[in-house]
Residue, then its C-alpha position, 0 to 999 in steps of 0.5 A: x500500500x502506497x502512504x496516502x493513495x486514496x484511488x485505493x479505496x473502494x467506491x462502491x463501499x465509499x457510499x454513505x448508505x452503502x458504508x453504513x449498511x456494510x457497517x451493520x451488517x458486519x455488526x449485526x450478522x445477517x439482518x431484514x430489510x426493516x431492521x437495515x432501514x432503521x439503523x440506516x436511517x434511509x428511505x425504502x426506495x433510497x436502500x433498495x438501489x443501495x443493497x442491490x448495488x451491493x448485491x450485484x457486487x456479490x458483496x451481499x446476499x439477499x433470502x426472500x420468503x414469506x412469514x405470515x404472507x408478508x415478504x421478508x428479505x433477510x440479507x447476508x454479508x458474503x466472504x467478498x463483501x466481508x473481504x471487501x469491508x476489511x480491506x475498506x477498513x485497513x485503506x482508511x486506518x494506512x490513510x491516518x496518521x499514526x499518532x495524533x494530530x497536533x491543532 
């Protein structure tokens, strides 16, 4: 890694909403639309093109199915989004200084 190289750093994560959901699902596990949404703080529709940007990348993965005939969409880091977030996390960390900065 070169010392501040921020072309390294993963646009498809960078995204405010999109970061945030990576962020939480690595926190929470495995979790519902509803709960993504609150945590988020985003609009249905907002998450929506957000998550299946997400999923397209195999980032995530999404189990839809019916509980009392209410779709549910449970989404899922997979092992390229869980790879893909770590590296994010290490770019950022190489980007700041070691010690703290003086103001």
């Amino acid at each position: 890694m070169n010392e501040f190289d921020y072309q390294q750093i993963d646009d498809l994560i960078h995204s405010r909403i999109r970061l945030a959901v990576m962020a939480a699902l690595t926190t929470m596990g495995p979790a519902s639309f509803s709960l993504i949404k609150t945590t988020v703080g985003a609009t249905d529709g907002n998450l929506s093109v957000h998550l299946r940007k997400l999923e397209e990348a195999d980032y995530l993965n999404v189990d839809k199915s019916f509980i009392d005939r209410k779709p549910v969409s449970i989404y899922k880091l997979t092992k390229k989004g869980i790879d893909a977030f770590n590296t994010y996390i290490l770019y950022l960390e190489h980007m700041l200084p070691s010690k703290e900065i003086e103001g």
